[in-house]
N, C-alpha and C positions, 0 to 999 in steps of 0.2 A: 667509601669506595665500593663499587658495587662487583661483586669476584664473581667469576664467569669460570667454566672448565678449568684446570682438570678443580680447582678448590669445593665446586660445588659438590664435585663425587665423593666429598668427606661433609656434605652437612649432616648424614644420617646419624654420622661415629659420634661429631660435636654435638648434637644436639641430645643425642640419648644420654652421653655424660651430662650435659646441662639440666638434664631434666631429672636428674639424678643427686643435682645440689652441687656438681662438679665446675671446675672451669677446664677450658681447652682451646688451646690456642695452633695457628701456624705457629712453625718457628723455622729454622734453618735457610737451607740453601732456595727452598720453592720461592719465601719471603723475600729472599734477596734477588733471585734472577727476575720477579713480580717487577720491585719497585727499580730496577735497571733495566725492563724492557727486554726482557732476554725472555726465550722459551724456558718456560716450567717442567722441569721434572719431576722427581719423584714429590709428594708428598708425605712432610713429616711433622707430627704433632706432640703436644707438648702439655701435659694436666696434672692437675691437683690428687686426681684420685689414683690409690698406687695401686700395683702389680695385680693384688687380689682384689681388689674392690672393681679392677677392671675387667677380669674376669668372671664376675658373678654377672655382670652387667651386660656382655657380651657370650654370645652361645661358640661362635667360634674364632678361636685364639690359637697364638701360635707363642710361646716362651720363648724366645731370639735371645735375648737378654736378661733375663728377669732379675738375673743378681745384681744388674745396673739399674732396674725401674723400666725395662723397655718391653712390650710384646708387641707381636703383629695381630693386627683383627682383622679378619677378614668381614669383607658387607659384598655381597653380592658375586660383581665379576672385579671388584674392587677390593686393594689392603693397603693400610696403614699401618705405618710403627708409632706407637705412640710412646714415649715416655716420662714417666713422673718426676717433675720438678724436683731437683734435690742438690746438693751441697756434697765434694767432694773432698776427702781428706789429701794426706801431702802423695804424691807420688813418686813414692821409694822406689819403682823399678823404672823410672822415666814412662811412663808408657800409663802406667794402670793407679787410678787411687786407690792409700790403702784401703778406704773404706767410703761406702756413699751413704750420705742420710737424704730421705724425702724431709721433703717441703711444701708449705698452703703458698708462699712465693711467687708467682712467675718473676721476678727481678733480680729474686735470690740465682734463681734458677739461670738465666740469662749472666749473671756477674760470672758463673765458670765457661763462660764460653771464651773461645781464642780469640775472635777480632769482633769489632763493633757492626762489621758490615751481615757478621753471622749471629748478633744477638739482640736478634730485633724482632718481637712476638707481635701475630694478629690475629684479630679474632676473626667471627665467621661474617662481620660486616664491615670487613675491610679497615679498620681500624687498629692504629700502630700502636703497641707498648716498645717506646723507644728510649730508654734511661741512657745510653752511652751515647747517643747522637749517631747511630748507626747511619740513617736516611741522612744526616747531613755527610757523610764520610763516602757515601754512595754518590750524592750528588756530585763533590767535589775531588772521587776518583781516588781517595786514599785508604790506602791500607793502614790500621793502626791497632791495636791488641785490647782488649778490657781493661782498663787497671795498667797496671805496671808489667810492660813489657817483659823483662829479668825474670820477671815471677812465673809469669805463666810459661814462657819457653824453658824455664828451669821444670816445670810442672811435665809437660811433653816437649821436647827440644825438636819433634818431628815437625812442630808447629812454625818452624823456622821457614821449612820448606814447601811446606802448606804456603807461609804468607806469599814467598818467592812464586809458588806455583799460582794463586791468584791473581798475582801480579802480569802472569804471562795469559792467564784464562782473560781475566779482565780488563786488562791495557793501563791497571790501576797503579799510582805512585805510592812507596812505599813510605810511611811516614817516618822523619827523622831518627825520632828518639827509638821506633820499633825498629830500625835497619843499624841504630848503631846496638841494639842488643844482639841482633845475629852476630854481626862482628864480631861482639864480645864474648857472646857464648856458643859460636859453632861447634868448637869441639865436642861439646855434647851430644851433638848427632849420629854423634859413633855409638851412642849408648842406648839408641833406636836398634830393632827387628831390622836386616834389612827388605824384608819382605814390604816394610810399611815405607820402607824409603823408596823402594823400584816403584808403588803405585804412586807414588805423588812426583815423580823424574819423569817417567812415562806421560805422566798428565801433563805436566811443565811444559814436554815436549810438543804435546798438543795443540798448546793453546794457541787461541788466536793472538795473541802479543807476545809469542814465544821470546823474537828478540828482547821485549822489556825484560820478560823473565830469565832470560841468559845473563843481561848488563846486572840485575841484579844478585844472578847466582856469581857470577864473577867478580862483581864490586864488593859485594859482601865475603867474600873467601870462602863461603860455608863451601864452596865447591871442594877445599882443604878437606873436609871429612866426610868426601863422598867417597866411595870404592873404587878403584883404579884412575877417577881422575887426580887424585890424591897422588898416584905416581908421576906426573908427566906436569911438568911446570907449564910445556905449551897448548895443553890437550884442549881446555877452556875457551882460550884466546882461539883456537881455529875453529871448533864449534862455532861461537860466538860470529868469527869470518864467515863463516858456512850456510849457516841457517839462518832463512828471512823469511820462511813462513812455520806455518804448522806443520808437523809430522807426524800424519795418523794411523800411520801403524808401528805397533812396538815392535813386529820383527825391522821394520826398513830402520827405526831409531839404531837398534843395537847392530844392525846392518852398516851401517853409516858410522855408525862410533868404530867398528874392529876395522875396516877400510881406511876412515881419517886416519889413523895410525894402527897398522896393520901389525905392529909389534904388542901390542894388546889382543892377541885371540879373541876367537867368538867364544871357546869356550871358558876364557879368563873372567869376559864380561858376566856370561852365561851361571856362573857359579857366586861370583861377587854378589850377585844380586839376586839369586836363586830364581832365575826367571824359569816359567813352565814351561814345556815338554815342548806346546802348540808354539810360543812363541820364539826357542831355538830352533824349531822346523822351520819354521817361516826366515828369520834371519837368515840361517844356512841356507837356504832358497834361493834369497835375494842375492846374499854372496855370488852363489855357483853361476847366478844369471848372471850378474854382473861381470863376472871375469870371462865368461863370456864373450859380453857383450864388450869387452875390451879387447880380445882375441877379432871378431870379428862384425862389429857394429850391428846395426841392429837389421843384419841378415835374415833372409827365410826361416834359416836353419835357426836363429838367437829365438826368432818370435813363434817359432813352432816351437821349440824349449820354454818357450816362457808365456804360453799356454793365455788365454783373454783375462784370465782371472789375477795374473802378475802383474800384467802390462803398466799399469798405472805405477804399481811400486818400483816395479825398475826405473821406468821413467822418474817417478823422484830421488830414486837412490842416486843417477846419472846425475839429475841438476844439483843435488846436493854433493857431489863429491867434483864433478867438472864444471857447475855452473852453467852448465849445456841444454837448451830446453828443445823439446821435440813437441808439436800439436798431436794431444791424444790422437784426436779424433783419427787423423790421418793416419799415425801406426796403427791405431784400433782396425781402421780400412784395409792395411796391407795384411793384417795379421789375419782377417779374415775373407779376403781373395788368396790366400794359401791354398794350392790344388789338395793337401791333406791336411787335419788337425790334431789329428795324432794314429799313431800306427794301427788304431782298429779302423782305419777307413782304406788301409789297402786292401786291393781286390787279392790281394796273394795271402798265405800262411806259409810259416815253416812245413807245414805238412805237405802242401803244393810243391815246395821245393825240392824234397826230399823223394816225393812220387816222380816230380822229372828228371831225377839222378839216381835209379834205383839202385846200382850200383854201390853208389857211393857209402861209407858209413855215416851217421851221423855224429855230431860234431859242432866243434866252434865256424864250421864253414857255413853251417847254418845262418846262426847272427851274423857274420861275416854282409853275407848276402844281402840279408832282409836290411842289417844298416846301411848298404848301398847301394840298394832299390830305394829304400827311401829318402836318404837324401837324393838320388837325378831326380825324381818325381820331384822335388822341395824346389831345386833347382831349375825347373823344367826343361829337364834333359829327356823325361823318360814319363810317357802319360800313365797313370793309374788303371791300365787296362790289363786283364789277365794274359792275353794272350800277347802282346806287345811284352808286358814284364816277362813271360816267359821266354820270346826270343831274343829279347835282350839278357838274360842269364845265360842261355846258351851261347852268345857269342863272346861273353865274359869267361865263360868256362875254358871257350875253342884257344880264348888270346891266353889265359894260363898256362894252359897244355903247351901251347909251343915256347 
């Protein structure tokens, strides 16, 4: 097979190990979205020679790992992770082996991996080391583990929802005997970080087969040991009703989760899963638009609050929780024929206001004002002109006074 971009931007790394008596192979996720036809990402490699020997070899290195066999190299405007072949002991804290040994291997090395579809090595001429039948489990769309299902989700139990979350990235069927091990060992997943669980829920929720990935986070129960859906026997099933595409942003997901059932807080979710700082902003965002937008449709006033940068996520929050779809484009249109887009484009200030009341103290009559100059402009009660907004305050002031 002849590898074109981005593979070719790692011949420099393979070959200088090669020429070094080393082997070094693709391995991972690049290999697998290659031979399904999907765009390539990151690349990650995979050799004989360990930690230091890779370092003598290359001048600039980065230690990411190195107590597991992994460093980054950098070549150029280019880096790789490369990691050495090795063998992992039992993993007593579900998550971490006690201990990893290298290995001369690539097969040894591929046998600790979690599914067949991720332990498929190639070299730099397109040429597959394929011991578990990876490419046939690719071709025929199934998900299935190394070995003995039991073992390895006992090994990392996160690996349950990895397989679930492929499921929904790839549109892939999960295989038998690996779907009835989640059954059997979900509970385990409580004994996961849930740091490591929010990124693979978040992904799930991404994916383009999300619904597969729902029927099988629900068929499978593992949904039992997830954080707060674990409370609500119906929480799953109305997801599941709800969602028929992907959802790509993690604030509109957990936006969409505290809304479904609004007796789960944002900030119940927000702590379950220890979600970052950006992504409870974002959520609470989408909320505040959204009620909103339920107060009063998708008014001047909703789409000047909810700024060109929202729009899209409200719009799915909206079809996700009503089933209601709106043409972007066209809100995109009204949102931006709005006479302002947000309050530095009025011709007035507080200080303007205050000069034409000298009198007056200053005050909450201030804000008072300026939010009622700007909603008639929102409106178009009232044009964005200085001297127009000024006699328009003055007859607002006259109608007070009497």
């Amino acid at each position: 097979m002849m590898l074109k971009e981005p593979f070719t931007h790692a011949y420099n790394v393979i070959d200088a190990l090669i020429q070094q008596g080393f082997q070094c192979y693709f391995v991972g996720g690049a290999v697998r979205d290659l031979l399904s036809g999907k765009q390539v990402g990151d690349i990650d490699l995979a050799t004989d020679a360990t930690p230091g020997e890779m370092q003598l070899i290359f001048e600039r290195t980065v230690p990411i790992g190195i107590e597991h066999g992994t460093i980054l190299v950098l070549d150029g405007e280019h880096s790789f992770e490369i990691t050495t072949f090795r063998t992992e002991g039992m993993y007593d804290d579900f998550r971490h082996p006690s201990h990893v040994e290298f290995v001369r291997d690539i097969i040894e090395d591929l046998s600790r991996r979690d599914f067949t579809i991720n332990a498929i090595a190639m070299d730099r001429n397109g040429e597959l080391i394929d011991p578990f039948e990876g490419k046939k489990d690719l071709d025929n769309k199934i998900i299935q583990t190394v070995g003995n299902a039991m073992e390895r989700f006992t090994e990392d139990p996160l690996r349950m929802l990895r397989g679930i979350r492929f499921s929904s990235q790839l549109g892939f069927d999960i295989d038998t005997y690996t779907l009835d091990a989640i059954k059997g060992l979900n509970p385990l997943l409580g004994k996961v970080s849930v740091e490591r669980v929010s990124v693979e829920l978040i992904k799930m929720f991404q994916g383009q087969s999300v619904k597969n990935g729902l029927s099988y986070l629900n068929n499978s129960n593992l949904w039992l040991a997830l954080p707060v859906f674990m409370e609500s026997e119906t929480l799953i099933h109305d997801v599941q009703q709800k969602v028929n595409r992907p959802i790509n942003s993690a604030g509109t997901i957990f936006a969409f989760l505290h809304l479904l059932q609004s007796n789960f807080s944002l900030k119940m979710w927000a702590k379950s899963y220890k979600l970052s700082n950006s992504i409870k902003r974002e959520a609470s965002l989408q909320i505040e638009l959204y009620n909103l937008y339920i107060k009063d449709g998708l008014s001047s006033y909703v789409l000047y609050e909810t700024k060109a940068v929202h729009l899209h996520p409200l719009l799915s929050l909206i079809e996700l929780i009503e089933g209601r779809t709106y043409d972007f484009n066209e809100i995109q249109q009204q949102y931006y024929s709005l006479p302002i887009k947000s309050r530095d484009e009025l011709m007035i200030t507080g200080k303007d206001l205050i000069d034409w009341f000298p009198g007056a103290k200053r005050g909450k009559w201030v804000g008072d004002y300026m939010d009622r100059i700007e909603n008639s402009i929102l409106q178009n009660q009232l044009s964005n002109n200085k001297e127009d907004i000024r006699k328009q305050v003055k007859i607002w002031s006259k109608q007070e006074s009497n």
